[in-house]
C-alpha positions as a Python dict, from the first residue, in 0.01 Angstrom:
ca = {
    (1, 'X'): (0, 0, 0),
    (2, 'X'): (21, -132, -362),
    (3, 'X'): (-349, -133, -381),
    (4, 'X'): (-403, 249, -237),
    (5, 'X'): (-151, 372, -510),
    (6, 'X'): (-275, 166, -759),
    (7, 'X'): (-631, 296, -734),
    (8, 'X'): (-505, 673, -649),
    (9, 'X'): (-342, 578, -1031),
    (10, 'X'): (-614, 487, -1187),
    (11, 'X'): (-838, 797, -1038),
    (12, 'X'): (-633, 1035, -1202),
    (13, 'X'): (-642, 838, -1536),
    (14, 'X'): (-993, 814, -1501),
    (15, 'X'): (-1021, 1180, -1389),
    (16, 'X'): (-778, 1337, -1718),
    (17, 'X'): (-941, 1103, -1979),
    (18, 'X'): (-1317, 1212, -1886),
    (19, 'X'): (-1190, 1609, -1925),
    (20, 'X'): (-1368, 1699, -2249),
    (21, 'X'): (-1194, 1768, -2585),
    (22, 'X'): (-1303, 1918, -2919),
    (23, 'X'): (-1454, 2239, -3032),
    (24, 'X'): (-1625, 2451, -2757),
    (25, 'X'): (-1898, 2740, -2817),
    (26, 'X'): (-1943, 3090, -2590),
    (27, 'X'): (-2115, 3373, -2699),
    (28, 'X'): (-2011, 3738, -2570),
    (29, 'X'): (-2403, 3725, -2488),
    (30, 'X'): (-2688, 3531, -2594),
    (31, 'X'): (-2962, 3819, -2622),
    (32, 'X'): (-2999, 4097, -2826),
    (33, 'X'): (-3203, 4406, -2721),
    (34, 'X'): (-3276, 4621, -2996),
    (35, 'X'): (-3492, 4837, -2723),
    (36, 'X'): (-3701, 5096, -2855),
    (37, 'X'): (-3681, 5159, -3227),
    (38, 'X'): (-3841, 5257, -3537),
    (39, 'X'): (-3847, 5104, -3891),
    (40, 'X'): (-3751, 5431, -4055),
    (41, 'X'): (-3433, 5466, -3769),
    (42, 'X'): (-3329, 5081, -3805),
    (43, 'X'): (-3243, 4852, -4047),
    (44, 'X'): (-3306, 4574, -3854),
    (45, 'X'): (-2953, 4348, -3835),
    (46, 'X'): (-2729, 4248, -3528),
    (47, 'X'): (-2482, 4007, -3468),
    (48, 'X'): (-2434, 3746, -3199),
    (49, 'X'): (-2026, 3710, -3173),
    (50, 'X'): (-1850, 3382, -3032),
    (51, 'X'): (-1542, 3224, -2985),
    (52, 'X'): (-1425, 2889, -3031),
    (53, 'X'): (-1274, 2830, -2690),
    (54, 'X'): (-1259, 2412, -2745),
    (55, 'X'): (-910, 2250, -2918),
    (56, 'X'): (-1134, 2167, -3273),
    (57, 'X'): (-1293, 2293, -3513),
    (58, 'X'): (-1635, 2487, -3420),
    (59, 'X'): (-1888, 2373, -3710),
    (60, 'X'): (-2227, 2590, -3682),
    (61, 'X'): (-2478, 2338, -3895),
    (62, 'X'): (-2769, 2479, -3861),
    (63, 'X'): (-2919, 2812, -3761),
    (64, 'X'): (-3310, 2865, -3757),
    (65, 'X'): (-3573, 3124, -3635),
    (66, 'X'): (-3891, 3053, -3423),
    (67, 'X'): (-4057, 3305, -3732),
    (68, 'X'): (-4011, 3419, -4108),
    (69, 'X'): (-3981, 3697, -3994),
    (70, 'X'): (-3663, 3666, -3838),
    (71, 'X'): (-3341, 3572, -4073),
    (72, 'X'): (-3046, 3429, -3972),
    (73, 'X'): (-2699, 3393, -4146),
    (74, 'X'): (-2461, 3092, -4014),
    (75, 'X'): (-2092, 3127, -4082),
    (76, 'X'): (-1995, 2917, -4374),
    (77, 'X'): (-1677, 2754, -4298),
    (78, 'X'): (-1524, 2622, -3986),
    (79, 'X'): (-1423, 2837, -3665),
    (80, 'X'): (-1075, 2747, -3608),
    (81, 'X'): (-977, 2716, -3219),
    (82, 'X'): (-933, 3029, -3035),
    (83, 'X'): (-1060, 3256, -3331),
    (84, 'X'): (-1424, 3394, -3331),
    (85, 'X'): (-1776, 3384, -3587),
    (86, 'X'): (-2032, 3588, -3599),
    (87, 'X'): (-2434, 3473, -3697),
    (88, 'X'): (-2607, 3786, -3832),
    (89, 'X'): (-2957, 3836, -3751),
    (90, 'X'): (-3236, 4012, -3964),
    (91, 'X'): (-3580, 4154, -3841),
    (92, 'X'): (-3826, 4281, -4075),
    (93, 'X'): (-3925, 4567, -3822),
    (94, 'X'): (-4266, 4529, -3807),
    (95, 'X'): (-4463, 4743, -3521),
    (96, 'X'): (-4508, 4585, -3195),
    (97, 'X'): (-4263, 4390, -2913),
    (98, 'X'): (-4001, 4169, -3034),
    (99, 'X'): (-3930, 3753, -2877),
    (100, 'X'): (-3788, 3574, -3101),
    (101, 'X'): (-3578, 3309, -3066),
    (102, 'X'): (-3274, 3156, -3267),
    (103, 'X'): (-3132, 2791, -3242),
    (104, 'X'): (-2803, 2702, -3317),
    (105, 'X'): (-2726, 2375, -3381),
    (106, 'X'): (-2278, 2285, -3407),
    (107, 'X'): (-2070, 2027, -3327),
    (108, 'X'): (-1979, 2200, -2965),
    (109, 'X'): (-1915, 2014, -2651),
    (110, 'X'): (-1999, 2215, -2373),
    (111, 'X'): (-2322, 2268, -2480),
    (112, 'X'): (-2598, 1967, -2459),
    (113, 'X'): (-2670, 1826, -2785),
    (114, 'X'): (-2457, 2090, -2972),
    (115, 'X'): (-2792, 2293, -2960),
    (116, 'X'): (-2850, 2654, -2786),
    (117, 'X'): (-3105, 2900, -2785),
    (118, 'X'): (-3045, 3272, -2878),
    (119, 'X'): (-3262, 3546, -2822),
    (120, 'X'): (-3350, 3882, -2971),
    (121, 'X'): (-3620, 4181, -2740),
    (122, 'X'): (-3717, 4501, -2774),
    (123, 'X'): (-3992, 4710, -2981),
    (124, 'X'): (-4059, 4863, -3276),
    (125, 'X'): (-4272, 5163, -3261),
    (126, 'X'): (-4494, 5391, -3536),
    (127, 'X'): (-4324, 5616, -3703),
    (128, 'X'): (-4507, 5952, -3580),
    (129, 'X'): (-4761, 6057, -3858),
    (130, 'X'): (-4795, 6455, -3847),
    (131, 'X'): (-5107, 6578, -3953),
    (132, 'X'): (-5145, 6926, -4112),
    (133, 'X'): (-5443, 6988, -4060),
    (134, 'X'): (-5445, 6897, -3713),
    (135, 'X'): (-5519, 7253, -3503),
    (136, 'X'): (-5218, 7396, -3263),
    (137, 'X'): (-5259, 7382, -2881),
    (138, 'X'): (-4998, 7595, -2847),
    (139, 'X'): (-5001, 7902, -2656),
    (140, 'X'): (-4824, 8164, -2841),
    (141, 'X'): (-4611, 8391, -2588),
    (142, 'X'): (-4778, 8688, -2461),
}
């Protein structure tokens, strides 16, 4: 009997020691659709939000961009438990379909390595060029 208690004891040390502690990451979502816009309409920034849902400090080290033409901003000072950060994201609105991706690298626990992978869709179209001295197809009303 000593034996079945002892190792129901040491289970549930075992068990609440291996729950994990420190600062945990979770975005409201991890992509961004910018659908379908236009240079001239957009300026181009967004923001992923999160919240520090761990019992530490959040730390965001690093923040990149699979192109140049994608800009990220990483928060500058700790993200205190239970409070929330924002990384602001740049495009340069160039014509065409938008995948890009953005890594963020912190000290979070419930994420492997402290490393996930953020991503940004849509397209940008042409502004429509009018032409003056294109010729009406119009059919004026009779």
């Amino acid at each position: 009997m000593k034996r079945i208690l002892s190792l129901i004891a040491f289970l549930v040390i075992a068990t609440t020691s291996y729950a994990q502690s420190g600062a945990k990451i979770e975005f409201k979502s991890d992509t961004i659709d910018y659908g379908t816009t236009s240079k001239d309409k957009d300026n181009g920034v967004r923001v992923f939000e999160f919240t520090n849902t761990g019992n530490a400090p959040l730390i965001i080290t690093d923040v990149k961009s699979t192109c140049g033409c994608t800009v990220p901003t990483k928060p500058k000072e700790p993200i205190a438990p239970g409070k929330t950060g924002k990384i602001e994201v740049k495009y340069n609105m160039n014509p065409g379909p938008i995948r890009k991706t953005i890594t963020v690298e912190s000290n979070a626990v419930n994420v492997p390595g402290g490393t996930i992978a953020l991503k940004i869709k849509g397209e940008v179209v042409k502004k429509e060029e009018v032409n003056i001295l294109q010729k009406k197809t119009s059919v004026p009303n009779q």
